[in-house]
N, C-alpha and C positions, 0 to 999 in steps of 0.2 A: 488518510493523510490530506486529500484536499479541503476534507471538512474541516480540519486542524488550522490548515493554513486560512481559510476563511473566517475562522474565529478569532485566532489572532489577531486579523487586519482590522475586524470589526471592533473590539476590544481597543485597540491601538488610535479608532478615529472617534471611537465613543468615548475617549477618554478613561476608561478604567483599566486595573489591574493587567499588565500583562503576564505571562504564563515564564517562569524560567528564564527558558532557553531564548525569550526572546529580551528579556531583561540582558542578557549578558553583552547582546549586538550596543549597548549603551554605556560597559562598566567603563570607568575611568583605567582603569588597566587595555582594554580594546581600543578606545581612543588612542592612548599613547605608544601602543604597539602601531597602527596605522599611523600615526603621526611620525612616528621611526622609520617606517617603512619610507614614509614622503620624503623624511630628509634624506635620507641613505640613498635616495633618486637624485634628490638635487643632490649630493655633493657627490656623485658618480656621475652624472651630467655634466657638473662645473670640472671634473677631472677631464671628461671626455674630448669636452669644450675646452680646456686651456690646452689640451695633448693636441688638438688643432690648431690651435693659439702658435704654440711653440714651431709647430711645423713649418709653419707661414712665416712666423718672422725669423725663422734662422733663413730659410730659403729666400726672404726677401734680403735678410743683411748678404747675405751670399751676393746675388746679384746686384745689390748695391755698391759692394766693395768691387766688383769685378765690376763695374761701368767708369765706377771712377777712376779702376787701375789701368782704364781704356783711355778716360780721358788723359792721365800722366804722361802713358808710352805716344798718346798723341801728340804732345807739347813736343815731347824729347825726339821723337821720330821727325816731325816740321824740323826743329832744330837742327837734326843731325845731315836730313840732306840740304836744308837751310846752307848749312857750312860748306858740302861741295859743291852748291851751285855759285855762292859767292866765291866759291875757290876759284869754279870756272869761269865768272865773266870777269874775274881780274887778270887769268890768263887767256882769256881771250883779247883784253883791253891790250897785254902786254907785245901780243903775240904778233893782233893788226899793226901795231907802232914800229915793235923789234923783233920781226921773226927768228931774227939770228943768236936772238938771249931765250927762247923756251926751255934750254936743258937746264942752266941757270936758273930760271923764274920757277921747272915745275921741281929742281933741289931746294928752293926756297921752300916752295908749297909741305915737300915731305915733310921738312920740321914744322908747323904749322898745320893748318888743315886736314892735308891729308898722311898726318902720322901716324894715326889710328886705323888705316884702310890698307888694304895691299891693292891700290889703284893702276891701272897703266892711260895716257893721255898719247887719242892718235888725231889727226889732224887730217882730213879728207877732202881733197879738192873739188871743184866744183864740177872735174870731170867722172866723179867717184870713184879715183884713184887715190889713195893713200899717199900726202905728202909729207908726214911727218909720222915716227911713233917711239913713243920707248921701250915697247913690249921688247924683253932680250932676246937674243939670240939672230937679229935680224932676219924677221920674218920676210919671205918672197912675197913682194906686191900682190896684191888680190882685189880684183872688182867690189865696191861697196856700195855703189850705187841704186843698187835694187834694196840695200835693207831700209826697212821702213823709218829706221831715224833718220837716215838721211833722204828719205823721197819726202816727208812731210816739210822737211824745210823747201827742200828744191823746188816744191808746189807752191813756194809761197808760204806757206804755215808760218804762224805768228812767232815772234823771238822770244818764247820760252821755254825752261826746261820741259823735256821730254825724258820720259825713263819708258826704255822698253823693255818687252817683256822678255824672258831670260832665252836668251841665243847662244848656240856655238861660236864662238870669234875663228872667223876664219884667219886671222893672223896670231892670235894668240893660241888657237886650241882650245880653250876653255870656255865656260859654260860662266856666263857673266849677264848682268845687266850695262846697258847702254844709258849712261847720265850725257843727252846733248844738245849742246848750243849752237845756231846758225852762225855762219864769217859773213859779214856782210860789210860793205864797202862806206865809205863816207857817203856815197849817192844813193845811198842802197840795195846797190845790185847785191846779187850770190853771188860769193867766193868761195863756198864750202861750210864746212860744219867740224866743230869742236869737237870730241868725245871723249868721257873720262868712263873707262874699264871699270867697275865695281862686283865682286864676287858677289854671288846673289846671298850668300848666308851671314855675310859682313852687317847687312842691312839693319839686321834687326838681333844682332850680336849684345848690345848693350843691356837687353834683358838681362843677360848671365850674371853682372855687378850688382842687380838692384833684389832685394830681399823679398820675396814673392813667393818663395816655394818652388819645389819644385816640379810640380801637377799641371804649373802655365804655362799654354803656349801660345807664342804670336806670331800670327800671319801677316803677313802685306800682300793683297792683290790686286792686281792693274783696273781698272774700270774698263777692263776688256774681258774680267775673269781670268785671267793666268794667274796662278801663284808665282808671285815674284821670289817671295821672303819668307819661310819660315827657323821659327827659333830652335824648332826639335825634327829630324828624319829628314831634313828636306830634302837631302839624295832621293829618297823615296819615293815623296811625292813631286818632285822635280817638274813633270809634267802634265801637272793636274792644272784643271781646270773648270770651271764652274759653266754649267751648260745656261741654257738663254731662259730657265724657266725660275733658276737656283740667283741669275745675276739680277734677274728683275727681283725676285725676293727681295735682295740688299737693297736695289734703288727704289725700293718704294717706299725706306726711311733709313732719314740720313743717320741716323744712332737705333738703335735697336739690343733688343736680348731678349733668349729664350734656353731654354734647356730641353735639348732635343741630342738625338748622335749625331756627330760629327759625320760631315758628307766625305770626308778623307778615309777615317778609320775605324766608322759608325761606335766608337767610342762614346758613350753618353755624358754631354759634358755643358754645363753653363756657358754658353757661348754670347757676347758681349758685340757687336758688332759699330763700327763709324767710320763717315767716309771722311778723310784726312782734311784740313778745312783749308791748305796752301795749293796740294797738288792732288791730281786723279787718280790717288790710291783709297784703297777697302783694307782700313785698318780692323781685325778680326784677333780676340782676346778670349779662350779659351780655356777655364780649369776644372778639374774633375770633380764634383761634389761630394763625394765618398764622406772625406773629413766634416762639412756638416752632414749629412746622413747620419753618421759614428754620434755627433755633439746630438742630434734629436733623439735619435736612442737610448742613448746617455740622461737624456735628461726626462723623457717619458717614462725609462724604470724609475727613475726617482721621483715623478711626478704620482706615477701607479702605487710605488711602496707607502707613500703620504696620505693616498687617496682609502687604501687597506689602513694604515693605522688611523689617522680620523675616521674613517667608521668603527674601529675595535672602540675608540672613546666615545662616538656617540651611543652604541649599543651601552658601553657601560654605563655611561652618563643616563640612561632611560631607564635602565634597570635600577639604578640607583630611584633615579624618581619614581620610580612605580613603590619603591619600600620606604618612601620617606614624603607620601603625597604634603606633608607638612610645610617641606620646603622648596613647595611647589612654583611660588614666584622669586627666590632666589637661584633654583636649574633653569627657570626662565631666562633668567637676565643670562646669566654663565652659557646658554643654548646661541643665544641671538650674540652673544660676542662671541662665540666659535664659531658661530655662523659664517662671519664675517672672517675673523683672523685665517682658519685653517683653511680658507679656500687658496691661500699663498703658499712656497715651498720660501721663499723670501725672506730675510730678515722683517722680523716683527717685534712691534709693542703697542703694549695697551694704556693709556692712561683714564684718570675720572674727568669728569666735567672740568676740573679745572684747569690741568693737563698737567696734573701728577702723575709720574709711569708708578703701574699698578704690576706689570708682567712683559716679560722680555720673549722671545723665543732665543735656540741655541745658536741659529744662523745670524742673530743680533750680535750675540757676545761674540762669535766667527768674525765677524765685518769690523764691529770697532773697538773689541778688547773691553767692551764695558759688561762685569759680569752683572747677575742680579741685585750682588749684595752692594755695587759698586751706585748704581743706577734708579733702583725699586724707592719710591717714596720722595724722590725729587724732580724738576723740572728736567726735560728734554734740551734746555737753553742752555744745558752744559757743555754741549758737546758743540755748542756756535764755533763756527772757523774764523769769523768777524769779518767776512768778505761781503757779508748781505747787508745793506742798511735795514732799517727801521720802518723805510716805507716797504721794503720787499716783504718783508712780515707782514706788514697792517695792510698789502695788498694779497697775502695768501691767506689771513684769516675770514677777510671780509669775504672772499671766494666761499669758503668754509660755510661759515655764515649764511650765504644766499642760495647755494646749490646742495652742499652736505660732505661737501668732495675736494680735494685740490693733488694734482696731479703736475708735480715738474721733477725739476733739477736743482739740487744744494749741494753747495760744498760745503760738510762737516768737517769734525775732529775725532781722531779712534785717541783712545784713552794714553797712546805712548805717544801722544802729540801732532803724529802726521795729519794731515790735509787733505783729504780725498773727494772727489765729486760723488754723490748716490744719485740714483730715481726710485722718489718716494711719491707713496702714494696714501693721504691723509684720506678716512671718512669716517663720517658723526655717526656713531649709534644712537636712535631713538627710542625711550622707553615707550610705552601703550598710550602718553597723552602728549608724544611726539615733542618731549623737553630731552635736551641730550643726556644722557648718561656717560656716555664715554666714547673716546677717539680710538680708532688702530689706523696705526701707521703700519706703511711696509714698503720695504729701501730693497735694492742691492745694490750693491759697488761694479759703478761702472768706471774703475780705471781704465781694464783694459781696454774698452771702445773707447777711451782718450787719446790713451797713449797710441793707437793704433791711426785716429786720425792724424795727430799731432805728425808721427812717422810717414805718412801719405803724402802730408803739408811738407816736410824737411824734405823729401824727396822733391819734388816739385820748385821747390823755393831758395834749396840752401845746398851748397857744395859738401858730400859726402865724405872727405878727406879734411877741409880746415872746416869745415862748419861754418863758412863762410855764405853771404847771399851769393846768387848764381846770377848766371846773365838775365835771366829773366825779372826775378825781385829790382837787381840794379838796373834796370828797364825803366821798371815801376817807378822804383824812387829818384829818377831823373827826371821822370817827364814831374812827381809832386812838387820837387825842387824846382824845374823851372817854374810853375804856376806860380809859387809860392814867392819865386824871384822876380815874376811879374807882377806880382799884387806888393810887393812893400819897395821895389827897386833896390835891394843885395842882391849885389853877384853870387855866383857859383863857381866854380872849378871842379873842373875832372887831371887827375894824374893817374896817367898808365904807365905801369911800373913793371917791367920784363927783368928776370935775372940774369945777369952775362953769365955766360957759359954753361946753362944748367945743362946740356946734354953732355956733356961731359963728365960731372958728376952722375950722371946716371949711367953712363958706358961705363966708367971704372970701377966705381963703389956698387951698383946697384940702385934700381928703382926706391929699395927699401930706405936709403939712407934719402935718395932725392924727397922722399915723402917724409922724410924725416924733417928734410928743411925749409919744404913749402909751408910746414904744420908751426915750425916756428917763424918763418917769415909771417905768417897771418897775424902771428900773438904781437909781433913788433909792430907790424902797423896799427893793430889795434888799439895800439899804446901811443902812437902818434897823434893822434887824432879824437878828435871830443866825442862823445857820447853819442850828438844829433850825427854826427859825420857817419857814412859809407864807407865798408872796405868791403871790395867782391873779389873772389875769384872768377875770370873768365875761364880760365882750362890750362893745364899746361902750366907753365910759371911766369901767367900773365896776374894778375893784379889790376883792377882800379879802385881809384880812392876818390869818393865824392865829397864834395865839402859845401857845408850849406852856408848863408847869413854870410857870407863877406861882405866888406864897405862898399856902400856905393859908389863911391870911387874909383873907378877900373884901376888906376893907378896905384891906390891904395891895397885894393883885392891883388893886384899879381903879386904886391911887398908880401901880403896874406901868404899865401899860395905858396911864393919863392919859401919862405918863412916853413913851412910845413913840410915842403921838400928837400932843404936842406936838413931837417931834422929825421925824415925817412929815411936819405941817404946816409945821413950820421948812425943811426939806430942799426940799420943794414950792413954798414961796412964793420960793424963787431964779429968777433969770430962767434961761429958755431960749436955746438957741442954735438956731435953726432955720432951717436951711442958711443962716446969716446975716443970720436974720430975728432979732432980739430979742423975744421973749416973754413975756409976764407970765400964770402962771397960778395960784387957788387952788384948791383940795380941799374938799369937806363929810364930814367923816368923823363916821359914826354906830358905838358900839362897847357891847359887851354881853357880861357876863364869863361864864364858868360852870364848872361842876364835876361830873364824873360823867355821869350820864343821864338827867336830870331833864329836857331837851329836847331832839325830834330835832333834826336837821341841818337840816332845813328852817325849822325852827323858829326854831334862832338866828341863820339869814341872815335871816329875815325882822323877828329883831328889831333886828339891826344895819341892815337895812332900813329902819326906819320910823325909828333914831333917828339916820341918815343927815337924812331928809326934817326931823326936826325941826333940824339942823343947818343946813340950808338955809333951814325957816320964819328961823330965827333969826340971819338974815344972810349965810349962808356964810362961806366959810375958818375953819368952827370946828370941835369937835369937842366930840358931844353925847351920852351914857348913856340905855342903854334906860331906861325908864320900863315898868312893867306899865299903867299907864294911857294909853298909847301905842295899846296894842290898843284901849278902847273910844273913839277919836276917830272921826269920821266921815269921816275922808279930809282934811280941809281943810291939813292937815300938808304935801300935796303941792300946794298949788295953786302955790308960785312953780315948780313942772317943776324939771329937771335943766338 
């Protein structure tokens, strides 16, 4: 045998005859068996590699969606205690001037601010004794001067909200957070301190309304580590708390995420973490991954089942070429364009050089109803949605052109005429003297990751019951409004628009009918008012209506203005239909024009605010002009309530 193999080798470099057995290690049948074998490597590689692929990017949309659902509950969380610290320094304003109207002032507050909370407001002298409370039952006086809401003010500590971490009330009995404000004198001295009672699960209650599933939960903790707030068990963990090693983690960045177990209930869960950007809470967003886990599984069998039948074809594909060496550079071409296509599960197609589709796959005719016979031997430019111009083509083919490749976002057309967004992915096959042969595209339909942003966006942006903007957007477009009043010199106007009596419809008939007629009062204003113009819901059955481009003329703008609000009013005072209920309602609309930036944004809601109130003092169903002398009234503007 060695002498065998010595002769061979020598025969092999001397150029002659080889013997058989060693001819065979050269037949074109051996070649293309090893050449099988290579590809069967790479497309069980490219399977391996995209089964990685998929892992990474569900676990990254995972925690993408849940940062951003961090940022959301951030906005609304600012918001929500936003609104009871504004509650409290109006009832503190009222309380230094008329201590003998807070039962008064905090009955106004219920219908307003705090009618969504089961709040109590106790009032603690600066001997910290208890000089005011509405907790019932008239609770026996009790020292409070030792708790820590009130000793950081009595130290001096700066005049703002404070929320402490969740205590027993010793007059209430209950297990509550402390929302409080310093009393403090015209001179400045301490007088005491404000406090408004808040149940600690109320906090973060608002999660329960918004569509998230039911796997999330949100935490609020103090930047002391105490859990203040959570949305699920809080009985449970009621007195947990985050040790000094667990609080430094959070503050060593101000937003973070990881997927690790919960320190609570060692639950293994995508946890999203940021510290509130108004006040010193540790906003903490947690949901379970399970459901992507289930979608990667999901889609690895189906990536594996793909990966098994393109190689059942490549195998056949080779066998075939081993019995028909003939048609040797036509399984060529058909090889390097499966090459390419099957390494997708994706909707596919092939066209020639000139970009005739040549071949569809099944997930093609799935996504846009175009079958082969409908499609094969025509232009792909059927399917345009006519949303892209001409340069956006001649800038994706020049791509094309210069790299081999083009990779984005189109909106097409599916054969029953819809309009949908894809991510497609164009590249040039090259024949052996590197001139194109043929294009594979490959798309899938990304509605759902549209619609799903788009729902992130409504939440954030737009009122949830009329589909109306929310105080936030109407923020936004006040402040463009005025810029925009400052650069051409047209006024603006805001009208705040409250319905008389609406709590009354909702004690008698039900909430369901009240939503019945906030849903049509939106449609009626919307009908008031021009296309550019603003209609928000604040909350509740507030309304404002922005109006943009009035004369520059103040004079001319209020005629504007009056003009619009006589016609809300008219529009308004029609009866309802409420699910067959007949209804009669009116509106108090207060309105206050301007120009430029001469007032913020808070500014002018609160002067259409107050000449709302005087709209009301003055009967209702009217509509009343700020007054500058509106600000020095004492409040008495609101005693008939909303």
């Amino acid at each position: 045998m060695p002498h065998e193999k010595q002769d061979v080798h020598h025969r092999a470099h001397a150029g002659g005859p080889l013997p058989r057995r060693g001819r065979l290690l050269y037949t074109p049948r051996l070649q293309l068996a090893l050449f099988g074998a290579l590809l069967l490597c790479l497309i069980w590689a490219t399977v391996l590699w995209e089964s990685r692929r998929i892992h990474q990017d569900h676990l990254d949309k995972f925690r993408n969606e849940l940062v951003h659902l961090s940022e959301v509950l951030d906005v609304t969380l600012v918001r929500q205690i936003g609104s009871l610290d504004n509650a409290l320094l109006f009832l503190r304003a009222e309380y230094l001037d008329h201590p003998e109207d807070i039962k008064r002032t905090i009955r106004l507050l219920r219908e307003g601010p705090f009618r969504d909370f089961e709040v109590h407001v106790t009032v603690i002298g600066k001997d910290g004794y208890p000089k005011f409370t509405d907790i019932p039952g008239q609770p026996a006086p009790a020292y409070l001067g030792d708790r820590e809401h009130f000793r950081v003010f009595a130290d001096g500590g700066p005049d703002q909200l404070y929320i402490s971490d969740p205590v027993l009330g010793r007059l209430s009995k209950r297990w509550g957070l402390q929302l409080a404000r310093p009393l403090l004198g015209k001179d400045g001295r301490f007088l005491g301190v404000m406090v408004i009672f808040l149940p600690p699960e109320q906090l973060t209650r608002f999660i329960q309304t918004l569509d998230i599933g039911t796997d999330t939960i949100m935490s609020v903790l103090s930047a002391r580590g105490a859990l203040i707030s959570r949305s699920v068990d809080l009985e449970k963990y009621r007195d947990s708390r985050l040790d000094a090693a667990q609080l430094a983690e959070y503050q060593n960045q101000r937003a973070g995420y990881s997927l690790r177990h919960s320190i609570l209930d060692q639950v293994e869960r995508g946890i999203a973490h940021r510290w509130v950007s108004t006040y010193p809470l540790l906003l903490v967003v947690s949901r379970s991954p399970e459901t992507a886990h289930a979608e990667i599984r999901g889609l690895k069998e189906v990536l594996f089942v793909l990966g098994g039948m393109i190689s059942l074809v490549v195998i056949g594909a080779l066998w075939l070429l081993g019995r028909a060496m003939q048609q040797h550079r036509k399984d060529e071409v058909e090889l390097r364009i499966a090459e390419k296509a099957f390494q997708t599960q994706e909707g596919m197609f092939v066209t020639d050089e000139n970009g005739i589709v040549l071949r569809i796959n099944s997930a093609f005719t799935e996504i846009t109803g175009y079958t082969a016979g409908d499609i094969v031997g025509k232009n792909p430019r059927l399917r345009s949605s006519g949303r892209h111009d001409a340069a956006f083509y001649s800038a994706m083919w020049a791509r094309i052109r210069t790299t081999g490749s083009w990779k984005g976002e189109i909106w097409n057309r599916r054969k029953n005429g819809e309009i949908y967004p894809e991510s497609v992915t164009i590249t040039a096959v090259r024949g052996a003297d590197e001139t194109v042969t043929h294009y594979v595209a490959t798309m899938h339909d990304i509605s759902e990751r549209k619609a799903a942003e788009d729902q992130i966006h409504t939440l954030a942006f737009y009122d949830a019951l009329t589909l109306l903007p929310n105080r936030r957007l109407l923020q936004d477009r006040i402040q463009q409004t005025m810029l925009a009043s400052m650069r051409s010199g047209h006024h603006g106007a805001l009208l705040f628009i409250d319905l008389d009596r609406f709590k009354q419809l909702n004690d008698t008939l039900g909430h369901d009918y009240g939503d019945l007629l906030l849903q049509q009062v939106a449609q009626r204003l919307k009908e008031c008012v021009r296309q550019a113009d603003t209609v928000a819901r604040l909350g509740g059955d507030e309304f404002v209506v922005l109006l943009e481009e009035l004369n520059p003329d103040a004079t001319v703008a209020r005629e504007e203005t009056m003009a619009v609000g006589q016609k809300i009013l008219a529009s308004l005072n029609r009866p309802y239909d409420l699910n067959g209920h007949a209804h009669l309602s009116t509106p108090s609309i207060g309105a206050t024009i301007f120009c430029g930036l001469q007032n913020s944004r808070e500014e002018l809601i609160k002067q259409a605010d107050l000449a709302m109130y005087k709209a009301k003092s003055a009967g209702r169903n009217t509509l009343c002009f700020f007054d500058p002398a509106m600000l020095q009234q004492d409040g008495e503007a609101t005693s008939d309530g909303r």
